[in-house]
Backbone as CSV, one residue per row, in Angstrom:
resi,resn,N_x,N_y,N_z,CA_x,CA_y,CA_z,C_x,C_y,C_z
1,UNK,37.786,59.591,-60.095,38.479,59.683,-58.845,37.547,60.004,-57.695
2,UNK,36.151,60.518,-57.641,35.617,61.079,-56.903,34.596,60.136,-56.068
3,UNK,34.736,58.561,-57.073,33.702,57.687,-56.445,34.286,56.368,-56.243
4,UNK,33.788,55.733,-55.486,34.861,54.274,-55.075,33.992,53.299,-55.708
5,UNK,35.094,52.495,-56.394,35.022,51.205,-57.456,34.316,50.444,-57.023
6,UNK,33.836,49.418,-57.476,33.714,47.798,-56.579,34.735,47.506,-56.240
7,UNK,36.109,47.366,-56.519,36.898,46.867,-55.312,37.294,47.433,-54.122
8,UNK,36.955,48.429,-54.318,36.833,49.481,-53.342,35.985,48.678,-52.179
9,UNK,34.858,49.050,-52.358,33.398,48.217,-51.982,33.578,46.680,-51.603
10,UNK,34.301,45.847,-51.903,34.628,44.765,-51.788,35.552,44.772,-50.746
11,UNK,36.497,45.637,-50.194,37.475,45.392,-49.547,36.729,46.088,-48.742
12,UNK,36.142,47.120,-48.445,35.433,47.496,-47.083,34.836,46.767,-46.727
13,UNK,34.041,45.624,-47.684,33.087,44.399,-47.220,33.882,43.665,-46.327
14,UNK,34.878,43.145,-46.755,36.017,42.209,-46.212,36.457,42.586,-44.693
15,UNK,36.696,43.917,-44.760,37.241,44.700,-43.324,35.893,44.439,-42.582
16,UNK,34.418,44.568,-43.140,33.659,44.756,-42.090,33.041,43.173,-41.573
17,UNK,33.629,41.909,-42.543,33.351,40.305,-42.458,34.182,40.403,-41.392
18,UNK,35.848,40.713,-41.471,36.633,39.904,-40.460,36.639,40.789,-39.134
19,UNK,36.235,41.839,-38.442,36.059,42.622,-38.173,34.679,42.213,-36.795
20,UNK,33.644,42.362,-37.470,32.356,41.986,-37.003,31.782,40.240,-37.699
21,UNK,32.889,39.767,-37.758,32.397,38.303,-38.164,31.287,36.841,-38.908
22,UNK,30.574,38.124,-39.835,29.948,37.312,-40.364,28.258,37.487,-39.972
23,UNK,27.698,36.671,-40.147,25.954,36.560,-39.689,26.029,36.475,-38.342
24,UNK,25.116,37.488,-37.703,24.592,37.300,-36.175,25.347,38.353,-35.536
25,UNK,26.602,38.578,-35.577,27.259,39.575,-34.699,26.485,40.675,-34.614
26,UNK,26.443,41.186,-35.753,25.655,42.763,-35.635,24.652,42.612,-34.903
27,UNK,23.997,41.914,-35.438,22.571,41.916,-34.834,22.602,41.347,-32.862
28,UNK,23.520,40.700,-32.706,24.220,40.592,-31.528,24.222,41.662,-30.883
29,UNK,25.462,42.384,-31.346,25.848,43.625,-30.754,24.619,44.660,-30.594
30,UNK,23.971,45.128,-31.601,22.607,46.259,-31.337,21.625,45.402,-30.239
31,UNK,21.550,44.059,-29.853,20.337,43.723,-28.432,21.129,43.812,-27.526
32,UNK,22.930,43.515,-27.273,23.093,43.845,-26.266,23.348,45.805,-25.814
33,UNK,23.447,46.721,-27.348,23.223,48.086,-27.249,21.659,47.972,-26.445
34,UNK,20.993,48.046,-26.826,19.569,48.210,-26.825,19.099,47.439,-25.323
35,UNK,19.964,46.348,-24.917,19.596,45.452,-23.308,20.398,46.626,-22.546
36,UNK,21.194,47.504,-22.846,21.811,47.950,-21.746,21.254,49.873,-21.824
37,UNK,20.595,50.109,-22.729,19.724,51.264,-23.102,18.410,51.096,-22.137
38,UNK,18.150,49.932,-22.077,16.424,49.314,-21.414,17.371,49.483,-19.819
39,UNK,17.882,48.667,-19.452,19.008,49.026,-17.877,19.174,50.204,-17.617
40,UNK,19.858,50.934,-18.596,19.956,52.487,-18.242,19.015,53.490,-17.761
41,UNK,17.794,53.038,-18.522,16.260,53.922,-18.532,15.628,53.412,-16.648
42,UNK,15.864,52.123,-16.507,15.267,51.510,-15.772,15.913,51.712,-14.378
43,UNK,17.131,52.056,-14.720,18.168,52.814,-12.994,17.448,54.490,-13.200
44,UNK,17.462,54.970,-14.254,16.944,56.497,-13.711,15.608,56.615,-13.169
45,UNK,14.268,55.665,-13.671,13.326,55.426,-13.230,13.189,55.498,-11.701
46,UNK,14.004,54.089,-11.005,14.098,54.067,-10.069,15.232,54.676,-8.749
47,UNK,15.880,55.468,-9.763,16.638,56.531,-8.840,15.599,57.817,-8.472
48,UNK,14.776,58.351,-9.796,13.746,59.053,-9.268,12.803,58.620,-8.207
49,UNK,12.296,57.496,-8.548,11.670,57.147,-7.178,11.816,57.167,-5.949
50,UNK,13.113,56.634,-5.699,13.779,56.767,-4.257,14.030,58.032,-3.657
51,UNK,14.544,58.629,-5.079,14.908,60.351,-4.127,13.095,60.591,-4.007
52,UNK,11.921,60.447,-4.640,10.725,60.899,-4.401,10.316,60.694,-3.420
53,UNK,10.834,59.419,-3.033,10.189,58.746,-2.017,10.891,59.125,-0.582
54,UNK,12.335,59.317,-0.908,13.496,59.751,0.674,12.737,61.258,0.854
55,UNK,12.138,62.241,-0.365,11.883,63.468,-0.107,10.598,63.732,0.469
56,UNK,9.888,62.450,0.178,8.789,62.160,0.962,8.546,62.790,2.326
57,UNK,9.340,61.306,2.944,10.054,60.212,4.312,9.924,62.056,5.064
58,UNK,11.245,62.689,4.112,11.570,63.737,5.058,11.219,65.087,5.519
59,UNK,9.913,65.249,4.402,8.949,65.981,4.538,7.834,65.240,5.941
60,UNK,7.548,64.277,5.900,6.567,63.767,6.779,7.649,63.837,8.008
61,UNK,8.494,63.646,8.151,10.072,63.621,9.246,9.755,65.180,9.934
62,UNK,9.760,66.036,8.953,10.148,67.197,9.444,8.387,67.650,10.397
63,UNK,7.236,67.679,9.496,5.963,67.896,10.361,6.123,67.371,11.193
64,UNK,6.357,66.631,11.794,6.315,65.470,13.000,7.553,66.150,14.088
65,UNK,8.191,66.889,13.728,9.656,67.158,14.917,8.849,68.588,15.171
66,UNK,8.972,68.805,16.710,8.567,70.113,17.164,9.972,71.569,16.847
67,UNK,9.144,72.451,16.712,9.967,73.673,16.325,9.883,74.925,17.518
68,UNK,10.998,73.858,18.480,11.676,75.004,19.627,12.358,76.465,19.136
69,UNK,12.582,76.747,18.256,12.954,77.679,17.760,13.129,79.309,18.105
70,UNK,11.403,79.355,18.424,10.674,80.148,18.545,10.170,80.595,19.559
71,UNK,10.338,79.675,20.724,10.013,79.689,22.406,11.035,80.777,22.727
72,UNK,10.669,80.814,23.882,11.473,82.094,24.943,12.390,81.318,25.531
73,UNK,13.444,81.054,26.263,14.029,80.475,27.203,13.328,80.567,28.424
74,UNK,13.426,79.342,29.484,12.636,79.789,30.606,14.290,80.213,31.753
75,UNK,14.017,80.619,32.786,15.074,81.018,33.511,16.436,79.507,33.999
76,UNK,15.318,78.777,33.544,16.370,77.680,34.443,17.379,77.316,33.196
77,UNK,17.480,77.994,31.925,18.322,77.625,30.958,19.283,78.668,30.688
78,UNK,19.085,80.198,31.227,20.406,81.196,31.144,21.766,80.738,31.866
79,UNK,22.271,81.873,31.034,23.895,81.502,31.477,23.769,82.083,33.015
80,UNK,23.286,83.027,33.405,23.540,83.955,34.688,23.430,83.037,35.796
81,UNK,24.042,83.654,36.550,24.922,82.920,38.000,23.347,83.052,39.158
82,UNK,23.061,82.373,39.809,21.797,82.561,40.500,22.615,83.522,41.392
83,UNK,21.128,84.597,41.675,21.457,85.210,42.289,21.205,85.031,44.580
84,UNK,22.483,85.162,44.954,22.309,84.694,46.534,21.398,85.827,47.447
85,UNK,20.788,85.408,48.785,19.652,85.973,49.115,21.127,86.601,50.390
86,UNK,20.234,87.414,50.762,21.735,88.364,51.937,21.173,88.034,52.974
């Protein structure tokens, strides 16, 4: 009871003929597994790149923009009301 017969074995054969159809399918099916494994590898490749490359862009972006930040205001940019001469 603990081990399966040949007909056992024979009828799983059968399920896996009509099933996956004979010569070529399998081997079918694992190049198009394996064509879309090679695609997969080949979008993360070039998703790294782009973000490497946008993180680049925006590093060289940022040296290049001046950093007002840190200046004083000069008078002609306060809120205060000019003051009138008497």
């Amino acid at each position: 009871m603990g081990s399966f017969s040949i007909w056992h074995w024979l009828i799983v054969l059968a399920v896996v003929l009509l099933l996956f159809g004979g010569r070529g399918k399998i081997s079918q099916i694992m190049g198009d597994f394996g064509k879309g494994l090679k695609s997969f590898k080949k979008g993360i490749k070039d998703d790294e790149e782009e973000t490497a490359a946008t993180n680049a862009a925006s590093a060289a972006t940022a040296q290049r923009v001046p950093d007002d930040t840190h200046r004083p205001m000069s008078s002609a940019h306060t809120t205060e009301s000019p003051k009138k001469a008497d």
